[in-house]
C-alpha positions in Angstrom: 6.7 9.7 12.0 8.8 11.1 9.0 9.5 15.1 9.2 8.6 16.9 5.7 11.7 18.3 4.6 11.7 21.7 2.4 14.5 23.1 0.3 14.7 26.3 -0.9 17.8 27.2 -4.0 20.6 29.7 -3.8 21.6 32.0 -5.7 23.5 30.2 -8.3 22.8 29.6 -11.6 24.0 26.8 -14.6 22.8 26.0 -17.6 21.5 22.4 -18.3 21.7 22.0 -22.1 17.8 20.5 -23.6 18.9 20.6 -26.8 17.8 17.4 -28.3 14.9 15.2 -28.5 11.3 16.1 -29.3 9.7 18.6 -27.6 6.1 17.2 -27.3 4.7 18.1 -23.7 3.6 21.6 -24.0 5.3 23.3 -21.0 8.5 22.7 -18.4 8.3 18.9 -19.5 11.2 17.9 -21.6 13.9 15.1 -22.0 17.4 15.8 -20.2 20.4 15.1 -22.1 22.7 15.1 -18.8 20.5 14.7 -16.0 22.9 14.1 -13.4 24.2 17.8 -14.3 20.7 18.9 -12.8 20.7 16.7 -9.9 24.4 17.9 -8.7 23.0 21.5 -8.9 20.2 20.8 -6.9 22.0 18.2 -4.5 25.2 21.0 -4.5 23.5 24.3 -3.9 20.1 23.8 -1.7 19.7 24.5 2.4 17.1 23.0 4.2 14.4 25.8 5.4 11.8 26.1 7.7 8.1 25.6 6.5 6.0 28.0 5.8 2.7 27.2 6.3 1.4 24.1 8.1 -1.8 23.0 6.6 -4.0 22.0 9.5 -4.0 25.4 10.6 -5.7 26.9 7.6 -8.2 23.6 6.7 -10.7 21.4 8.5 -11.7 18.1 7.3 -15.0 17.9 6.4 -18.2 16.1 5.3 -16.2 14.4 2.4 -17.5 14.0 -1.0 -21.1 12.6 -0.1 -23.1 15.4 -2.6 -20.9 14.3 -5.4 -21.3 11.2 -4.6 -25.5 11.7 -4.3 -25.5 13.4 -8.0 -22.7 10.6 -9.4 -24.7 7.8 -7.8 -28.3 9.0 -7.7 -29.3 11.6 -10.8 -26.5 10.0 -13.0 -24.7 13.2 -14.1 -21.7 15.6 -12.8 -19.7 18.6 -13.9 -16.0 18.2 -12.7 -13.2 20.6 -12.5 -9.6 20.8 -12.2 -8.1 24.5 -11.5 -4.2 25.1 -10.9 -0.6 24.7 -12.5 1.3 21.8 -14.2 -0.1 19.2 -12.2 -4.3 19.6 -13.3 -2.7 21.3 -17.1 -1.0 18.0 -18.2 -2.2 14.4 -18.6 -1.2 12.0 -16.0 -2.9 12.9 -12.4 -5.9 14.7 -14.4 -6.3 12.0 -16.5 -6.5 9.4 -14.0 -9.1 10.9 -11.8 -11.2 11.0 -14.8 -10.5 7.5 -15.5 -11.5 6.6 -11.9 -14.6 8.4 -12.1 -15.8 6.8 -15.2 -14.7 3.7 -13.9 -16.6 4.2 -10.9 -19.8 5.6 -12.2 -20.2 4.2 -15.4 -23.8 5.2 -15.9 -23.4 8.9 -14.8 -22.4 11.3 -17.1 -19.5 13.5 -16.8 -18.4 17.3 -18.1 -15.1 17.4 -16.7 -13.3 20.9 -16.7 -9.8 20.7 -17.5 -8.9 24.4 -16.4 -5.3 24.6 -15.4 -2.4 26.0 -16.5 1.2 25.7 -16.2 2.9 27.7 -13.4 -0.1 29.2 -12.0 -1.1 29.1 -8.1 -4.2 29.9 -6.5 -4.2 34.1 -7.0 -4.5 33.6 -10.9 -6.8 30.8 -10.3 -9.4 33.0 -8.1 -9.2 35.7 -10.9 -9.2 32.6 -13.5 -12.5 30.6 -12.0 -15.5 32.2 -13.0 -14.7 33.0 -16.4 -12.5 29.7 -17.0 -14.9 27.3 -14.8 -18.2 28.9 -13.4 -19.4 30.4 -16.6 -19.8 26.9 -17.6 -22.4 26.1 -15.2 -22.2 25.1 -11.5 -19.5 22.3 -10.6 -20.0 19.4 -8.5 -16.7 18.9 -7.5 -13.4 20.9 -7.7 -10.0 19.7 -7.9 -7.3 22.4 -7.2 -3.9 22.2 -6.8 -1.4 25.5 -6.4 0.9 24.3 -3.8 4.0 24.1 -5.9 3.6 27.2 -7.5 2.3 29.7 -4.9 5.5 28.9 -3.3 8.0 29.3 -6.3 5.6 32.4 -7.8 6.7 34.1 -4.5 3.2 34.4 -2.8 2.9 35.4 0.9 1.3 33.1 3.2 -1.9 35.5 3.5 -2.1 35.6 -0.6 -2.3 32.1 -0.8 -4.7 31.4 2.3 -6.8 34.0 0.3 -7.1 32.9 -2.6 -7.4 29.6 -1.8 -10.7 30.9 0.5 -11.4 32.9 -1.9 -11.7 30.0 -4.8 -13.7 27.9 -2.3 -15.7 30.2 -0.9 -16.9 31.1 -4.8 -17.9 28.0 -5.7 -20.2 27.7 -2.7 -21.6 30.3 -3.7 -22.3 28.9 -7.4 -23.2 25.4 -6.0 -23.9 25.3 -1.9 -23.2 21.2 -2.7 -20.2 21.6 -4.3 -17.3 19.2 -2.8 -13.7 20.5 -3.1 -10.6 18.3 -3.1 
């Protein structure tokens, strides 16, 4: 069994020039010029560190996706949503669990959600979910992602188990059948 290894930066600070090259994916996204200068940095001035948080403390699997799966399968429609930073903001992993979807359910008609934004975690997305998601109408099923950011945003471990209960907890309220990824 492999050991997750975390890295947190130092202190020090360089300038990678990104001065060239088109400047076409809306966000942190860009062509490198000297890449390698990058990776020394990060390979030159990071120290392994200790975990924070250990997910199976603060989740339980559970019933899966069987009520999205009922209103996919059975009554032919869904309302889908994606909440968080880069990763549910910019094509690519969004896109492709659309694709899926449609692929698997070709009959059933979708609204999907596309409701994040670059660099957010899970506080801005509680504050962010009813007006950018719910006031839309119930959701079946929620995608959301904040991992990567709650940690660079500087968010203490009860902020982020919070919000994160907090988002969940919300859209059960909305939609008791909602399923959340």
């Amino acid at each position: 069994m492999s050991e997750k290894v975390h890295f947190y930066l130092t202190t020090y600070t360089t300038v990678v020039p990104c001065a060239q090259g088109e400047q076409t994916l809306n966000g942190h996204h860009f062509p490198l010029e000297t890449p390698q200068l990058a990776a020394d940095f990060i390979k030159y001035n990071t120290k392994l560190a200790k975990p924070k948080l250990v997910s199976s403390k603060y989740h339980e699997i559970g019933a899966g996706l069987k009520n999205s799966y009922i209103q996919f399968e059975k009554k032919k429609v869904g309302r889908v949503a994606f909440l968080g930073g880069s990763i549910t903001y910019n094509g690519g992993w969004r896109d492709s669990i659309v694709n899926y979807l449609e692929h698997r359910f070709p009959e059933t008609k979708f609204e999907f959600i596309a409701a994040g934004i670059s660099s957010t975690g899970s506080t801005p997305g509680a504050f962010r979910l009813e007006r950018d998601i719910l006031s839309k109408g119930s959701i079946d099923l929620l995608f959301e992602e904040a991992a990567v950011n709650d940690a660079t945003n500087g968010r203490t471990n009860e902020e982020q188990v919070k919000a994160m209960e907090g988002i969940v907890r919300h859209v059960k309220q909305s939609n008791p059948a909602a399923d959340e990824l």
